[in-house]
C-alpha positions as CSV (number, residue, x, y, z in Angstrom):
1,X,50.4,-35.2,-1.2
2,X,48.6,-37.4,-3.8
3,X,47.3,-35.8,-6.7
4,X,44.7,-37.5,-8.7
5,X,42.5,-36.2,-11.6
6,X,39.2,-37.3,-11.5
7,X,37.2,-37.3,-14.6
8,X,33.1,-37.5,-14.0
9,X,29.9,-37.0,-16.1
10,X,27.9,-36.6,-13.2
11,X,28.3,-35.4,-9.4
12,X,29.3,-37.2,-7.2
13,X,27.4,-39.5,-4.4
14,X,28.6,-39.6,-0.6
15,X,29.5,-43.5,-1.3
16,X,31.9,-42.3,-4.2
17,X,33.0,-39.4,-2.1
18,X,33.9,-41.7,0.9
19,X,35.4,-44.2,-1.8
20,X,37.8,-42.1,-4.1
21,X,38.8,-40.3,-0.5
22,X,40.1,-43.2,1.5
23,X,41.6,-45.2,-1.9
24,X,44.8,-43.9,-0.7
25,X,44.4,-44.9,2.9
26,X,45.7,-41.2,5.6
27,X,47.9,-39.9,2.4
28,X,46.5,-36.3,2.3
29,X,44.8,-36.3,-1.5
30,X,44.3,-33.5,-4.0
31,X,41.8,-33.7,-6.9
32,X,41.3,-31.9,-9.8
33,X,37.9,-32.6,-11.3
34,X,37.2,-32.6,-14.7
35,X,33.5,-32.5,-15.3
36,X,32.6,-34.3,-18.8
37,X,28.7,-33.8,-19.1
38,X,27.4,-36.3,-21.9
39,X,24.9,-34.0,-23.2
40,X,23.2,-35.6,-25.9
41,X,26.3,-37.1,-27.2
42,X,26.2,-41.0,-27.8
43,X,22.6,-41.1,-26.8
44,X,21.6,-44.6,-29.0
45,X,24.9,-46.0,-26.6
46,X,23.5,-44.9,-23.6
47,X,20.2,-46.4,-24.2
48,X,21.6,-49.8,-25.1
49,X,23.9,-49.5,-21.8
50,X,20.4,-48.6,-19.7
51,X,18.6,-51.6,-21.8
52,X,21.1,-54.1,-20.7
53,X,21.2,-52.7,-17.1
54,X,17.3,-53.2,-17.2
55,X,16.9,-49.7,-16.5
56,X,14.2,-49.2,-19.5
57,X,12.8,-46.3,-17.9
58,X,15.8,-44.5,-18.6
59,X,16.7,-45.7,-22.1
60,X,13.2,-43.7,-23.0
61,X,14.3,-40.7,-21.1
62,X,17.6,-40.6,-23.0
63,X,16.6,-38.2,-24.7
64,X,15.6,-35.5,-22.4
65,X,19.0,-34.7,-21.5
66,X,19.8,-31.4,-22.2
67,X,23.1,-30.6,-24.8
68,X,25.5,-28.1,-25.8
69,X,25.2,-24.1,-23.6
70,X,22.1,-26.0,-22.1
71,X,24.3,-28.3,-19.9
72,X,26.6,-26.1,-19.4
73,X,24.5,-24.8,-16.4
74,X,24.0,-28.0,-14.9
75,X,27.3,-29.7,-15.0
76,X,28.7,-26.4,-13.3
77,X,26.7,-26.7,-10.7
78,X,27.0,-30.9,-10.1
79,X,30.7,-29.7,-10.7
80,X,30.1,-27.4,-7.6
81,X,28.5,-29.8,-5.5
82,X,31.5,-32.3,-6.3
83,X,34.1,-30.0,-5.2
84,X,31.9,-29.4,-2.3
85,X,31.6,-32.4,-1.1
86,X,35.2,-33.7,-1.8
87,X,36.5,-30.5,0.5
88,X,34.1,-31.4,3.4
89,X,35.6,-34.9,3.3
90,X,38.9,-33.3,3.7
91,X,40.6,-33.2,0.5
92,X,42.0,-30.1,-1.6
93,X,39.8,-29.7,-4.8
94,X,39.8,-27.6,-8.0
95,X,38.2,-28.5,-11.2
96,X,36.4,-27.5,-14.9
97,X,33.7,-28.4,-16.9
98,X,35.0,-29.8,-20.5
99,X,33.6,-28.6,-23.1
100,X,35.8,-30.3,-26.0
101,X,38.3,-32.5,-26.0
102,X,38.2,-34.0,-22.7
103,X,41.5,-36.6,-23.2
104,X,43.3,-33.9,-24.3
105,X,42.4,-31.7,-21.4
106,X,42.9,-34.6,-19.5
107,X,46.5,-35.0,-20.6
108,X,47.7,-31.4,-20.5
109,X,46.3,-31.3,-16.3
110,X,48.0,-34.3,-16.0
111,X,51.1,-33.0,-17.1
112,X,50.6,-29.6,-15.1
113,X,49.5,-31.3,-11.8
114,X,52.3,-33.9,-12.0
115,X,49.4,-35.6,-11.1
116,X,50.1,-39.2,-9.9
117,X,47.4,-41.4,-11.5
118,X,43.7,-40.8,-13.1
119,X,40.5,-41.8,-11.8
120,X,37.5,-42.3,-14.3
121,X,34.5,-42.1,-12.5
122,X,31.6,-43.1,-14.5
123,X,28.4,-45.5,-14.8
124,X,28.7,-48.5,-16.9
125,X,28.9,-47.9,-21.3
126,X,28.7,-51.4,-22.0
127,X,29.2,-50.7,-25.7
128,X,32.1,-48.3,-25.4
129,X,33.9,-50.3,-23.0
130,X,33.3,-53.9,-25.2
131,X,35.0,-51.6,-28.0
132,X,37.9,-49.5,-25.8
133,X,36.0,-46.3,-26.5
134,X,35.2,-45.4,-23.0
135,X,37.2,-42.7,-21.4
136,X,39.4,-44.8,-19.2
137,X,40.5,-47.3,-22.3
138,X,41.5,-43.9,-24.1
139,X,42.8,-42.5,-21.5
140,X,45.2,-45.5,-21.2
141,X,47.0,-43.9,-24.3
142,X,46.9,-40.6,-23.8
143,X,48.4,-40.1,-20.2
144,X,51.9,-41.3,-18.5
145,X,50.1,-42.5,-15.3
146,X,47.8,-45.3,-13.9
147,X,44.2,-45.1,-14.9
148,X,41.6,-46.6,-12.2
149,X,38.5,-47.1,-13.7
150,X,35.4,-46.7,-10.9
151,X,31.5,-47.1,-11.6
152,X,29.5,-44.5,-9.7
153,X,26.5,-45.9,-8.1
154,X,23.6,-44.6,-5.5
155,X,24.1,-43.4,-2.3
156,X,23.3,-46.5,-1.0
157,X,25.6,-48.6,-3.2
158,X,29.6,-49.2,-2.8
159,X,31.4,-47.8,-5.9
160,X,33.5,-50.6,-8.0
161,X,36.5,-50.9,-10.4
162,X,39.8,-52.2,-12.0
163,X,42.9,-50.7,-12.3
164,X,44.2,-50.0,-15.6
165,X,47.8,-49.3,-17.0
């Protein structure tokens, strides 16, 4: 079986579903989902990342987004609907929320698992990635496996991404 930790801030769409399930053609696939909400951390870098995406709308919201024990509610349940959704398409699943350090988590359940690579799941950070802040750039140095880096996008949208040693 192919174990692959899967690092989100948000749940999953049926596209990434379908996506991160097949990447590994008929191998049977376990995840273990570590669910990363952003909160109301980095909220002047999200709002440049929705500026240049166009997505103005959002950059005003940014702010709305609830932090701290108040997200802790809804990232357990778009954790829920993650694990959900990735068991109905056939593959084991287990997961957390992460509240702190999510690279060190991330390392440890690597080491645990055995785990065979990592899969960052995330929408674009334009700013973090440009400075090899984002998770999967980190990531990189903290973990003894390949880390695939994967932008989540609408339902009716293909998920992308890049491999990364």
């Amino acid at each position: 079986m192919f174990t692959s930790v899967l690092m989100i801030e948000k749940p999953l769409t049926p596209a990434d579903v379908e996506f991160v399930t097949t990447l590994h053609g008929d191998d049977r696939t376990s995840f273990v989902v570590l669910m990363q909400p952003r909160g109301k951390q980095d909220v002047l870098l999200r709002a440049i990342d929705d500026v240049a995406l166009g997505e103005f709308d959002d950059a005003v919201r940014e702010g709305e987004e609830p932090g701290g024990e108040q997200a802790q509610a809804p990232a357990e349940l778009a954790l829920s609907h993650t694990l959900a959704a990735l068991r109905a398409a056939g593959a084991e699943a287990i997961g957390q929320v992460v509240e702190d350090h999510p690279l060190d988590l991330l390392r440890s359940v690597v080491e645990e698992t055995g785990a065979d690579e990592v899969i960052v799941l995330t929408t674009p950070h334009f700013v973090e990635e440009f400075f090899h802040r984002d998770w999967a750039s980190r990531a990189r140095h903290k973990v003894g496996v390949p880390v695939l880096k994967l932008f989540s996008h609408a339902a009716d949208e293909q998920p992308q991404g890049s491999a990364e040693d």
